[in-house]
ZAFI-456649 format. One line per field, with one value per residue: residue number from 1; x, y, z of N, C-alpha, C, CB in turn. Coordinates in steps of 0.2 Angstrom, whole numbers, plus 2048, in hexadecimal, padded with zeros to 3 digits. Glycine has a CB too. Layout:
BEGIN
koltor <- (NUM/...)
neast <- (X/...)
nnorth <- (Y/...)
nup <- (Z/...)
caeast <- (X/...)
canorth <- (Y/...)
caup <- (Z/...)
ceast <- (X/...)
cnorth <- (Y/...)
cup <- (Z/...)
cbeast <- (X/...)
cbnorth <- (Y/...)
cbup <- (Z/...)
END
This chain:
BEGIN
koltor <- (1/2/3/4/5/6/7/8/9/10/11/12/13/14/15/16/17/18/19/20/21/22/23/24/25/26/27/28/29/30/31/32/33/34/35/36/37/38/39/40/41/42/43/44/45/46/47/48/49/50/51/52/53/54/55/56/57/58/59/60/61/62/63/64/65/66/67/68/69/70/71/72/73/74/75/76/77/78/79/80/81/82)
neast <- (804/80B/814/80E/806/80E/814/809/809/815/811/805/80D/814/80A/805/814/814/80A/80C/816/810/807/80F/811/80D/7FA/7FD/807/802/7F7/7FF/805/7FC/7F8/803/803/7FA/800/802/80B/815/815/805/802/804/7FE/7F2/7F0/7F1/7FF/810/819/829/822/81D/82A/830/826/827/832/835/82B/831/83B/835/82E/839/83A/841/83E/831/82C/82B/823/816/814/812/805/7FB/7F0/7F2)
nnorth <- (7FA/807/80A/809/815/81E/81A/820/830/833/832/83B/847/847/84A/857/85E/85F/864/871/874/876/880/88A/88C/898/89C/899/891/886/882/881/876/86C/869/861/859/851/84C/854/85C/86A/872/86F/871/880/884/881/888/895/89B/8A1/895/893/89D/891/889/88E/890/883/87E/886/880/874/876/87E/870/869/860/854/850/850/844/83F/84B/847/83A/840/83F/84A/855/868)
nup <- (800/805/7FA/7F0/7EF/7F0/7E2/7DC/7E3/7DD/7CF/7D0/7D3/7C7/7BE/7C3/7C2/7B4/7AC/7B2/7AB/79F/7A0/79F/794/783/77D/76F/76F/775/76B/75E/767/768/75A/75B/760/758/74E/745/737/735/72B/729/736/734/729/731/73A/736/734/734/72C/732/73D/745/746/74E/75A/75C/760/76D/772/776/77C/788/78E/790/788/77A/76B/75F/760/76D/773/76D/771/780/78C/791/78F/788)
caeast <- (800/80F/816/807/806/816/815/804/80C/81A/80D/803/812/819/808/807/817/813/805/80F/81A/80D/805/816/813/808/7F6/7FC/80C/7FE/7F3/803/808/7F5/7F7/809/802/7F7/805/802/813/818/810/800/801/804/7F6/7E9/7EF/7F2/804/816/81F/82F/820/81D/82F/830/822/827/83B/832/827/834/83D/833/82D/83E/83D/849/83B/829/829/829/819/810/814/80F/7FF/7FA/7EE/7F2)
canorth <- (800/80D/80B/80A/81B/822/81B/826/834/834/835/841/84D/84A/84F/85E/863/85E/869/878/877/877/888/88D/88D/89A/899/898/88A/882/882/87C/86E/867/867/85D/851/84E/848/858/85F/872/873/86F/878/887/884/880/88E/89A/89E/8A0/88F/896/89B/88A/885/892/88C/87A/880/889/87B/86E/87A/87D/86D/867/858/855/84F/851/83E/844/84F/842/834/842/83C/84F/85A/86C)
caup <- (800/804/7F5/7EB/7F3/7F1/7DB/7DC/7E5/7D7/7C9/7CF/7D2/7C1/7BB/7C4/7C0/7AC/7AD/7B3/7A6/79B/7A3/79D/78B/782/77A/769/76E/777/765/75D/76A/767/753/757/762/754/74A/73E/735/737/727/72A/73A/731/727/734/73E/732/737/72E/72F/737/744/747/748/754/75F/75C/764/773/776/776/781/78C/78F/791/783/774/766/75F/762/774/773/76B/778/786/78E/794/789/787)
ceast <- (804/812/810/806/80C/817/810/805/80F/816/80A/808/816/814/806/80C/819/80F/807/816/816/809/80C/816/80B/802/7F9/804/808/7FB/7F8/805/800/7F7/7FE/807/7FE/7FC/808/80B/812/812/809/7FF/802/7FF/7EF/7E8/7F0/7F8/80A/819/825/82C/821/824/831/82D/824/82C/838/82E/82C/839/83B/82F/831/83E/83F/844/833/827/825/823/814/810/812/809/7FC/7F6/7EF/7EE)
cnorth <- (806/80E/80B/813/821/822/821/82B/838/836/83B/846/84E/84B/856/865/863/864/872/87B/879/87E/88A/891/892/899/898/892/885/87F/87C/875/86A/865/862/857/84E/84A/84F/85A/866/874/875/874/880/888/886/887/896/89F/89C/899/890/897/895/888/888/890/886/87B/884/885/876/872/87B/876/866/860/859/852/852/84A/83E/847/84A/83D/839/843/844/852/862/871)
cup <- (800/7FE/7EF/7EC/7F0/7E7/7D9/7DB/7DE/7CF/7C9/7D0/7CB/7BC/7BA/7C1/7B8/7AA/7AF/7AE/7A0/79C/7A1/797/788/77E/774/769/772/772/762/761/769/761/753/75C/75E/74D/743/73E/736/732/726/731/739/72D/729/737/73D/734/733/730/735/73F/747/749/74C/759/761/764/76B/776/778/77D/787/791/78F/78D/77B/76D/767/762/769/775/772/770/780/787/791/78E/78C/78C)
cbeast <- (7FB/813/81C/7FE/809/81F/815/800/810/81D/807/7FE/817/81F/807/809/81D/80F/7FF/811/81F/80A/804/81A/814/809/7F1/7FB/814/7F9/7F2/808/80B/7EE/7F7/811/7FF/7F2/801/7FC/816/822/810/7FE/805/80B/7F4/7E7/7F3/7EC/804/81D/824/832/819/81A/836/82E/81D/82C/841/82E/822/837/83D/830/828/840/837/852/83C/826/82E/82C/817/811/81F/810/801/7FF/7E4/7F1)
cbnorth <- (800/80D/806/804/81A/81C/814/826/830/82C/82F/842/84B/844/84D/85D/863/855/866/878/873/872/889/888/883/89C/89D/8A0/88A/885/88B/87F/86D/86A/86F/861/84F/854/840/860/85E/875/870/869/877/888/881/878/88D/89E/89C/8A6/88E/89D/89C/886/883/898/88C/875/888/88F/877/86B/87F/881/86E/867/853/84D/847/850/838/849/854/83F/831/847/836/853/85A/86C)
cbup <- (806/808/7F4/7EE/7FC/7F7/7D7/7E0/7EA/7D6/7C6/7D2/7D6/7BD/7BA/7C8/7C5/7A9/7B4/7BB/7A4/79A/7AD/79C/785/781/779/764/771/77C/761/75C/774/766/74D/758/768/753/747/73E/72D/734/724/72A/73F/72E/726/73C/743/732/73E/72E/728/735/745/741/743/754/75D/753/75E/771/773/76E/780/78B/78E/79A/782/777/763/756/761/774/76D/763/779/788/794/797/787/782)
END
């Protein structure tokens, strides 16, 4: 039971402190990290969102930044919505 406690414990702290990194990032790298968990490319996200490409590789770089991971694949494997 204590350890059943304590792995709980652990999750909910790392999704707390998942969620405050995400309070981190702004409406419109919040917008972008949706369209990239959706698997979309820069491209399309520049399309849907009506924004310059480079925005997008901006945002991407600022998301990945801020949410301290090294790929898209990454985003897409994070179990957290926006």
């Amino acid at each position: 039971s204590g350890i059943l406690a304590g792995i709980i414990g652990t999750v909910l702290l790392w999704r707390v402190l998942a969620r405050n990194k995400l309070k981190s990032l702004s409406v419109q790298e919040r917008k972008v990290l949706q369209k990239l968990k959706e698997g979309k490319s820069n491209k399309e996200i520049s399309e849907e969102l009506n924004i310059g490409i480079n925005t997008v590789k901006s945002h991407v770089s600022k998301i990945l930044s801020k949410l301290k991971l090294k790929s898209r694949k990454e985003i897409i494997d994070m179990n957290l919505k926006p």
